[in-house]
mmCIF file as gemmi writes it, N, C-alpha and C atoms, coordinates in Angstrom:
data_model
loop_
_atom_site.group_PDB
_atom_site.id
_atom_site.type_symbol
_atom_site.label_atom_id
_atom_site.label_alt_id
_atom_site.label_comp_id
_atom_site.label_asym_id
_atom_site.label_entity_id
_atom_site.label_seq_id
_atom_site.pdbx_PDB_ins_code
_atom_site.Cartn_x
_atom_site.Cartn_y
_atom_site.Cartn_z
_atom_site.occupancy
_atom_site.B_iso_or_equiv
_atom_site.pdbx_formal_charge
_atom_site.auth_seq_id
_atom_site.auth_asym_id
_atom_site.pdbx_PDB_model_num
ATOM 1 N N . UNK Axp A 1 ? -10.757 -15.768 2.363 1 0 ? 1 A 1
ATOM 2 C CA . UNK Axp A 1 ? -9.878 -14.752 2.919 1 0 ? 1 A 1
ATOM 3 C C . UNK Axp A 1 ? -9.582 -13.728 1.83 1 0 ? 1 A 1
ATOM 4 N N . UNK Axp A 2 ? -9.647 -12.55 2.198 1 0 ? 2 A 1
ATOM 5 C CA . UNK Axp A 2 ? -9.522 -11.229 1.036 1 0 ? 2 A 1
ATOM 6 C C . UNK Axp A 2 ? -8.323 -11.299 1.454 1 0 ? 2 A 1
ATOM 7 N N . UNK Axp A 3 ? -7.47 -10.532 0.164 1 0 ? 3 A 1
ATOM 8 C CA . UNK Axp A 3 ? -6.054 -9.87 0.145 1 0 ? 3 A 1
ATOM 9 C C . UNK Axp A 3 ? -5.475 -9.101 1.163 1 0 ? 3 A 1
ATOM 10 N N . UNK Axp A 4 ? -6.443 -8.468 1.458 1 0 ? 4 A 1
ATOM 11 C CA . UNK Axp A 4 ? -5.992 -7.313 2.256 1 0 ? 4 A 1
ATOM 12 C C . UNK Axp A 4 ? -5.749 -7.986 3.747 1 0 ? 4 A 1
ATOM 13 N N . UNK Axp A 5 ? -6.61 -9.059 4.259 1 0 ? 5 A 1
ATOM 14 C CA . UNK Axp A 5 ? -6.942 -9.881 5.671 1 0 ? 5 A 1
ATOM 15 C C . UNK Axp A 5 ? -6.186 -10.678 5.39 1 0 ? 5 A 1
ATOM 16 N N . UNK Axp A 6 ? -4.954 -10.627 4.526 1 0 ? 6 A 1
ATOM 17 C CA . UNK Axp A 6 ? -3.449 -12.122 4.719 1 0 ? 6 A 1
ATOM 18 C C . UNK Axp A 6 ? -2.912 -11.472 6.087 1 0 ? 6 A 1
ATOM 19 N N . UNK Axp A 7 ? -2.6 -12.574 6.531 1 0 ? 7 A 1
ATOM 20 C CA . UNK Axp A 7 ? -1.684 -12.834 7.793 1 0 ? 7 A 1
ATOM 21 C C . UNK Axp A 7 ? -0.455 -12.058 7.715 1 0 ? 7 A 1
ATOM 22 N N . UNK Axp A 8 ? 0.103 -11.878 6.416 1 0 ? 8 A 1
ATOM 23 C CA . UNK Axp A 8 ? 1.371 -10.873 6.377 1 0 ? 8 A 1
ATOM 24 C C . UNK Axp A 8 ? 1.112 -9.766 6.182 1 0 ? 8 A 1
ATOM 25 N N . UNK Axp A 9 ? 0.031 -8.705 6.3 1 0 ? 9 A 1
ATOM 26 C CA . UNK Axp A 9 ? -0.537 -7.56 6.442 1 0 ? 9 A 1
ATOM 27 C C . UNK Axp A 9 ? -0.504 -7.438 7.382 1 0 ? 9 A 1
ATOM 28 N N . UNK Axp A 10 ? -0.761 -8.165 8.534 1 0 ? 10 A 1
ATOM 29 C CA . UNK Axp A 10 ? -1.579 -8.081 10.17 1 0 ? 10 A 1
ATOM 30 C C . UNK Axp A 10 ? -0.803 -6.465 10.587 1 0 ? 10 A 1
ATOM 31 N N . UNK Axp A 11 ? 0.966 -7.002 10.348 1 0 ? 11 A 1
ATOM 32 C CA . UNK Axp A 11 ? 1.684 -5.756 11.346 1 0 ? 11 A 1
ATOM 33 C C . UNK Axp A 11 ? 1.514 -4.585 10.533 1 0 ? 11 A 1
ATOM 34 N N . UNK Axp A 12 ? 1.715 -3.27 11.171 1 0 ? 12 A 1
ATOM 35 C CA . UNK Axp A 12 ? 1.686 -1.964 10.643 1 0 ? 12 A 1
ATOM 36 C C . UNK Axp A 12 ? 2.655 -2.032 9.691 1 0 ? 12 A 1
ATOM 37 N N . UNK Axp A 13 ? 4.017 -2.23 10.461 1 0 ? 13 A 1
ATOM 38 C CA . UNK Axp A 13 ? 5.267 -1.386 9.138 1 0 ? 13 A 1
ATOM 39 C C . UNK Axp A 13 ? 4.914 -2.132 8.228 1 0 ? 13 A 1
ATOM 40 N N . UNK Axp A 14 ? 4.435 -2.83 7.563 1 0 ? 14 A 1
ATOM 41 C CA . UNK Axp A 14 ? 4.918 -3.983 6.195 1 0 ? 14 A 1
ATOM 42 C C . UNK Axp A 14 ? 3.426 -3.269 5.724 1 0 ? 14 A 1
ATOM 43 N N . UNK Axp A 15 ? 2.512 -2.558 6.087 1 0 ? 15 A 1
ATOM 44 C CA . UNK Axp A 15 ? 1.347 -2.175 5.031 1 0 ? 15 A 1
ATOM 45 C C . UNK Axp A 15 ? 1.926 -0.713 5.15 1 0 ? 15 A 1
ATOM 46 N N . UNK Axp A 16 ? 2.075 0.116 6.065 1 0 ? 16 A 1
ATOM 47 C CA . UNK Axp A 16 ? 3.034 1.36 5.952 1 0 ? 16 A 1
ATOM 48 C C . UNK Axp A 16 ? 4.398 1.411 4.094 1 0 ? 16 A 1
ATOM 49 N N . UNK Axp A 17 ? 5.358 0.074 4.788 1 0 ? 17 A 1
ATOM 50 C CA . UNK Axp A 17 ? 6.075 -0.164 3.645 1 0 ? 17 A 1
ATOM 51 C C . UNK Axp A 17 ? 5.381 -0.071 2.245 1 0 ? 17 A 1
ATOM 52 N N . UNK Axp A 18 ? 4.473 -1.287 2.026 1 0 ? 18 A 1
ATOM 53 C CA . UNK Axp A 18 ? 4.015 -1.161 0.952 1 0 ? 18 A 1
ATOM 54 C C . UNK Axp A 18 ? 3.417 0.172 0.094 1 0 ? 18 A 1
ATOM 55 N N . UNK Axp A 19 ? 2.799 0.739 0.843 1 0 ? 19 A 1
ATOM 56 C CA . UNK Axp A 19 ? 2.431 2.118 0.589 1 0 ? 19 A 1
ATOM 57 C C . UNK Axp A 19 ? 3.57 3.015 0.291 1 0 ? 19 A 1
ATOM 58 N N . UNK Axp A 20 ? 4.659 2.889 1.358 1 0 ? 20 A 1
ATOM 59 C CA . UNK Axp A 20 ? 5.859 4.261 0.667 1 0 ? 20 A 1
ATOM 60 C C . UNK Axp A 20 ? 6.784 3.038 -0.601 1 0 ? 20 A 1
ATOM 61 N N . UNK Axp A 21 ? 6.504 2.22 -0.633 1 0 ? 21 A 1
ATOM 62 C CA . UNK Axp A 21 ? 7.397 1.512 -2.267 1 0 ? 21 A 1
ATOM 63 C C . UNK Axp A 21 ? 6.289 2.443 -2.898 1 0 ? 21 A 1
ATOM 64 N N . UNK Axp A 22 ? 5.39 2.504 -3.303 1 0 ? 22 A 1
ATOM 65 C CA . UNK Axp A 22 ? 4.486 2.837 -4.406 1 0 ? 22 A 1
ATOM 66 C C . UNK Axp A 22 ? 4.724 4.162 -4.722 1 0 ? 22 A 1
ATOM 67 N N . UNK Axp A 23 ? 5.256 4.998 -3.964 1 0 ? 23 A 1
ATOM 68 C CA . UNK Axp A 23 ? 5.301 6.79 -3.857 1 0 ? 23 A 1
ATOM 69 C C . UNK Axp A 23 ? 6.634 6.821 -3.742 1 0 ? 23 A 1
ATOM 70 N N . UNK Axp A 24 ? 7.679 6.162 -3.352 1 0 ? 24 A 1
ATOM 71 C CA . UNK Axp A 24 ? 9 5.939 -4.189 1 0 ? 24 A 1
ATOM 72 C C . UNK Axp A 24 ? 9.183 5.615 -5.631 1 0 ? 24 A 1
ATOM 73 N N . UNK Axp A 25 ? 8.446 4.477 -6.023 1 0 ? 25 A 1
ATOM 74 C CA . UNK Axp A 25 ? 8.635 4.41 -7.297 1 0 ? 25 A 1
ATOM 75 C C . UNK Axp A 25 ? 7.936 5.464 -8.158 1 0 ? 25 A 1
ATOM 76 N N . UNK Axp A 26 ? 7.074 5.897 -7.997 1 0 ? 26 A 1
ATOM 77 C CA . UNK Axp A 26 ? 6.398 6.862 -8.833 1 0 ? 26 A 1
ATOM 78 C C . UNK Axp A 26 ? 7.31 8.083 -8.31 1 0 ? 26 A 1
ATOM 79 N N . UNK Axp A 27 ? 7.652 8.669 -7.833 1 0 ? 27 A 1
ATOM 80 C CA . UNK Axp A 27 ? 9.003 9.607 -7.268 1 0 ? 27 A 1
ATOM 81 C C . UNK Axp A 27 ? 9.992 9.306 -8.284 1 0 ? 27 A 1
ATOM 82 N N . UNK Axp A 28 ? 10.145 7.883 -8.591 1 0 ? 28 A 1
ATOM 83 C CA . UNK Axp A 28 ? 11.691 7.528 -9.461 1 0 ? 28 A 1
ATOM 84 C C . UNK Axp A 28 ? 10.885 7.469 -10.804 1 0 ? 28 A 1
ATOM 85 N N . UNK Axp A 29 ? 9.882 7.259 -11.145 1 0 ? 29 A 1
ATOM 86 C CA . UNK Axp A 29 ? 9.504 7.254 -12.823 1 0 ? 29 A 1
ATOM 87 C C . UNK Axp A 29 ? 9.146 8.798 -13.061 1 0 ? 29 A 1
ATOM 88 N N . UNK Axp A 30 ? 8.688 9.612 -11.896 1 0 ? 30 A 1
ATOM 89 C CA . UNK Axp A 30 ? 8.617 11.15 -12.338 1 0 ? 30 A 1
ATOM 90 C C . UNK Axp A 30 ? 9.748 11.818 -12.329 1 0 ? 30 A 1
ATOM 91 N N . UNK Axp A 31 ? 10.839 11.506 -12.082 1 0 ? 31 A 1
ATOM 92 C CA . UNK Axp A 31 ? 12.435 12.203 -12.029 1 0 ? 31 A 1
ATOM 93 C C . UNK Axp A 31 ? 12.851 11.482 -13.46 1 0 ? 31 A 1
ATOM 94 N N . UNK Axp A 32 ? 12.339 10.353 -13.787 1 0 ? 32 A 1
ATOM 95 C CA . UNK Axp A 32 ? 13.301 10.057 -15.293 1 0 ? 32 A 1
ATOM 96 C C . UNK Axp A 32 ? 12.052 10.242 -16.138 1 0 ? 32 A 1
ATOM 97 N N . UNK Axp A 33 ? 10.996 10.813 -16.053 1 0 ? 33 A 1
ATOM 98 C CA . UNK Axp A 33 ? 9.737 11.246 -17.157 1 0 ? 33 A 1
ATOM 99 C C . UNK Axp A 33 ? 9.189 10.466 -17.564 1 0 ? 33 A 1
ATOM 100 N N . UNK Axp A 34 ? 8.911 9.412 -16.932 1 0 ? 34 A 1
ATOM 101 C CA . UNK Axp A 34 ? 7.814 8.427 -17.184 1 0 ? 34 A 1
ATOM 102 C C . UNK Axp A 34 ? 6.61 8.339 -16.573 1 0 ? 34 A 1
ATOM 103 N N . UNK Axp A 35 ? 5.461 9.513 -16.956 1 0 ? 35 A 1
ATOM 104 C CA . UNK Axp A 35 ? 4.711 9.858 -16.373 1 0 ? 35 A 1
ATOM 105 C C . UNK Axp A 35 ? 3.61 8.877 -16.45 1 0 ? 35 A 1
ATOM 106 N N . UNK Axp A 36 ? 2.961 8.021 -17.333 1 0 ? 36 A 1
ATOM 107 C CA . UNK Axp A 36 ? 2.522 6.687 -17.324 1 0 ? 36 A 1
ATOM 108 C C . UNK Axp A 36 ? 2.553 6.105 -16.105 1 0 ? 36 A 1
ATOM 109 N N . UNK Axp A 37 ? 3.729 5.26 -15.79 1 0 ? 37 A 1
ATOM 110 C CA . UNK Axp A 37 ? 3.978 4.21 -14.771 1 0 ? 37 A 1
ATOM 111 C C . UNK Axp A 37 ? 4.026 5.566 -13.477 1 0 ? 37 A 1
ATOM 112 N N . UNK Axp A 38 ? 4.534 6.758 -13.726 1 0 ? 38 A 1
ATOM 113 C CA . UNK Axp A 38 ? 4.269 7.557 -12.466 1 0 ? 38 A 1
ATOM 114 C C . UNK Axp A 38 ? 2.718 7.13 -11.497 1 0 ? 38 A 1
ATOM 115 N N . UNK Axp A 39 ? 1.516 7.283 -12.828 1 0 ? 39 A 1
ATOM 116 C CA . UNK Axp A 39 ? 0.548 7.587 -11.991 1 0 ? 39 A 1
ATOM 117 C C . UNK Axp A 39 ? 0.095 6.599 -12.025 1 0 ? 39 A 1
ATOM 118 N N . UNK Axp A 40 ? 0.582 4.974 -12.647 1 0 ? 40 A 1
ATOM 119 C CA . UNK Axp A 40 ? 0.009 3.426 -11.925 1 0 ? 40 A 1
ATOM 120 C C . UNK Axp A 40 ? 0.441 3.718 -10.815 1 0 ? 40 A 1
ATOM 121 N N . UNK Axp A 41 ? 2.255 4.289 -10.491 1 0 ? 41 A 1
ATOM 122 C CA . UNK Axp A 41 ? 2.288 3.916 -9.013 1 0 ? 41 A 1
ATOM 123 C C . UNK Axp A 41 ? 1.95 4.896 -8.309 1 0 ? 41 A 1
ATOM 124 N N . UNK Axp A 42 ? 1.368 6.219 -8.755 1 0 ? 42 A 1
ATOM 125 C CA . UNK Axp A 42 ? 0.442 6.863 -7.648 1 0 ? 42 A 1
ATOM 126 C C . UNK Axp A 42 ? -1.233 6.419 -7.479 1 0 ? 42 A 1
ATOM 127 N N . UNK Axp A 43 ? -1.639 5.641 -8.287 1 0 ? 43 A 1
ATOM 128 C CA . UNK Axp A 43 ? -2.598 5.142 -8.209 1 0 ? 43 A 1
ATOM 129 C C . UNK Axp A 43 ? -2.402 3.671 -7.292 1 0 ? 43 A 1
ATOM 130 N N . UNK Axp A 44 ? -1.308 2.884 -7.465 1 0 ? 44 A 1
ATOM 131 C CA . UNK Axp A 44 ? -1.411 1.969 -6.528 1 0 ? 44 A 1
ATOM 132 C C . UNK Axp A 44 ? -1.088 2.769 -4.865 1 0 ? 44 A 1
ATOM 133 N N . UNK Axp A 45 ? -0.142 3.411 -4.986 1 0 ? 45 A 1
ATOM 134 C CA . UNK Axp A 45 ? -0.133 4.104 -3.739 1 0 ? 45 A 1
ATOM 135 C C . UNK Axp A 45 ? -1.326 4.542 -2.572 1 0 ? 45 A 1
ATOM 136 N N . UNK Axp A 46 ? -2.216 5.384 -3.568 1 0 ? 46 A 1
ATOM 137 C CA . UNK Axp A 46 ? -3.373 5.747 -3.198 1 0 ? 46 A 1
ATOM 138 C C . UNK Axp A 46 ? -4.557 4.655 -2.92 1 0 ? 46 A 1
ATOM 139 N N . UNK Axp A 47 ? -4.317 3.561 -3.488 1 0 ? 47 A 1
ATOM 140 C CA . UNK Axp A 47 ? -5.448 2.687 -3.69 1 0 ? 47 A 1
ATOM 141 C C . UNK Axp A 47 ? -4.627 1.658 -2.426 1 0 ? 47 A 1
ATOM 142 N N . UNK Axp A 48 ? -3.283 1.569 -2.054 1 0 ? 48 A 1
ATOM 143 C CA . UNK Axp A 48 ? -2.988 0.95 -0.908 1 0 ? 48 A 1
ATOM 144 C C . UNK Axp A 48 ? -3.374 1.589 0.498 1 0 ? 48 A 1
ATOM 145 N N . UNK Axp A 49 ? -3.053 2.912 0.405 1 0 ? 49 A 1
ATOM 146 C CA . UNK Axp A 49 ? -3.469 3.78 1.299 1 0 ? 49 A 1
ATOM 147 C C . UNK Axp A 49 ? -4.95 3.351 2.047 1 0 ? 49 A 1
ATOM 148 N N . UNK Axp A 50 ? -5.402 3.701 0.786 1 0 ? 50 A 1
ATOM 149 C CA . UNK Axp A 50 ? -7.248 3.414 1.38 1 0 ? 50 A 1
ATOM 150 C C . UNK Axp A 50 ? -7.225 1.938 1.924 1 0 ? 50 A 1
ATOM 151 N N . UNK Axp A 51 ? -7.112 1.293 1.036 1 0 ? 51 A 1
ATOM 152 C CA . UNK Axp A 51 ? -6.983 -0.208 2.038 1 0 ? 51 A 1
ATOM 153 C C . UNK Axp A 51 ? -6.081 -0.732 3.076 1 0 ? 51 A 1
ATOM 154 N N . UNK Axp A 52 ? -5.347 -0.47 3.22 1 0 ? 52 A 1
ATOM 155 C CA . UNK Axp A 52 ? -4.307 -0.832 4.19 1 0 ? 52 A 1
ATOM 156 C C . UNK Axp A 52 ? -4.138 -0.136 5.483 1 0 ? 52 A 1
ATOM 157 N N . UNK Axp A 53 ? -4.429 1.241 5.044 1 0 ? 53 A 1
ATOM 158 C CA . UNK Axp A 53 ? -4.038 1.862 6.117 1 0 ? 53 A 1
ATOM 159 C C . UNK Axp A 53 ? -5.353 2.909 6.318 1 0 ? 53 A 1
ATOM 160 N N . UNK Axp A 54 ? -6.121 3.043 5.955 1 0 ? 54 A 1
ATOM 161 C CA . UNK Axp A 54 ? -7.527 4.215 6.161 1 0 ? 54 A 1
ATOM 162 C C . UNK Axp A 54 ? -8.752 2.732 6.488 1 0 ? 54 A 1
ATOM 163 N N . UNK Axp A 55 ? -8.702 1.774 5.564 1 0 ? 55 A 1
ATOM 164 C CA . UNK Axp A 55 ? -10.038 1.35 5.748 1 0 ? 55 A 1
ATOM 165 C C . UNK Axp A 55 ? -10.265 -0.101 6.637 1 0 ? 55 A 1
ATOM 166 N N . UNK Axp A 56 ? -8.724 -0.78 6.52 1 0 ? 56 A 1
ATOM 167 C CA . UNK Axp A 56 ? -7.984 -1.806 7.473 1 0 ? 56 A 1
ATOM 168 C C . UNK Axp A 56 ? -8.856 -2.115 8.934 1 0 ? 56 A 1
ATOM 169 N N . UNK Axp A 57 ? -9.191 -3.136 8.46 1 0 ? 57 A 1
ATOM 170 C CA . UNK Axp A 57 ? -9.759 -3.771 10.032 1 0 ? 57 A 1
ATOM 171 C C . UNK Axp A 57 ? -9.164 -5.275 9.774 1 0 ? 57 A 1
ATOM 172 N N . UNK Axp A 58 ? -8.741 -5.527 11.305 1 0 ? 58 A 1
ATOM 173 C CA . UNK Axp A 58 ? -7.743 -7.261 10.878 1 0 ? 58 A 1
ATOM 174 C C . UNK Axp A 58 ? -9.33 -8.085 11.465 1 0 ? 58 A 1
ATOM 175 N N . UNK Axp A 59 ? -9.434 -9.183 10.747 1 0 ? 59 A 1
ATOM 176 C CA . UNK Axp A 59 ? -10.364 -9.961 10.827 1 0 ? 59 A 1
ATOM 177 C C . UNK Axp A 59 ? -10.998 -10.458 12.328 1 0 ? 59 A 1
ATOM 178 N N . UNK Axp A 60 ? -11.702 -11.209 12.002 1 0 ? 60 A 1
ATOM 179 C CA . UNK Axp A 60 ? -12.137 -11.619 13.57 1 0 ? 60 A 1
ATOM 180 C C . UNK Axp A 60 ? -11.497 -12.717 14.391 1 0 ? 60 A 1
ATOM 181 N N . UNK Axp A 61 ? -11.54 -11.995 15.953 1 0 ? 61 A 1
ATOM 182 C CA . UNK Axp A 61 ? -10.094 -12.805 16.506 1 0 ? 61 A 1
ATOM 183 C C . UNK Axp A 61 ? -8.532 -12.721 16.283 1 0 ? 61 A 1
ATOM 184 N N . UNK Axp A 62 ? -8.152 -11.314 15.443 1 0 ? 62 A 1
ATOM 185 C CA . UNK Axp A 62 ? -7.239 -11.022 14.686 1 0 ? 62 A 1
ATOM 186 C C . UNK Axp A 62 ? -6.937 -9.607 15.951 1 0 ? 62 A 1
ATOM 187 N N . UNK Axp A 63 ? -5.974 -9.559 16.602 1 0 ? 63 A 1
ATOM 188 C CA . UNK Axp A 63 ? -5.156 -8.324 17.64 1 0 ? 63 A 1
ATOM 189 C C . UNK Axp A 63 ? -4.469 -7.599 15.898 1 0 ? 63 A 1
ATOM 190 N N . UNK Axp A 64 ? -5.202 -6.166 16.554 1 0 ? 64 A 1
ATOM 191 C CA . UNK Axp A 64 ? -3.88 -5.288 16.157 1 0 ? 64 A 1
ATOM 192 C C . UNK Axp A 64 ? -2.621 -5.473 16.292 1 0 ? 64 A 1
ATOM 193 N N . UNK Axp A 65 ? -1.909 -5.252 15.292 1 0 ? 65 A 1
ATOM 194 C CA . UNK Axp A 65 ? -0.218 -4.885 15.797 1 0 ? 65 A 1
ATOM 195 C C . UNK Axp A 65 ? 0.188 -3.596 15.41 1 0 ? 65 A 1
């Protein structure tokens, strides 16, 4: 089983969520100038994006939610 195909991914909001924590926190390390950890968490952001929510297919026998 890949990361992305856990059972607690299946629903939308909780891979939605994960994606806006990542662009919140990088929002809060670019307001106090920590441009470093800014762009891990625009890089995790972006790199959740693509998986979670652009490239996301739930496994086989697996309903959308």
């Amino acid at each position: 089983m890949a990361g992305e195909d856990h059972p607690f991914l299946r629903p939308l909001w909780r891979r939605v969520a994960l994606v806006a924590f990542c662009v919140a926190w990088a929002i809060f390390e670019i307001f106090y100038g920590q441009s470093f950890w800014a762009m891990i968490a625009i890089g995790m952001a972006g790199y959740g994006a693509w998986i979670f929510l652009i490239a996301y297919k739930p496994g086989p026998g697996k309903e959308k939610e």
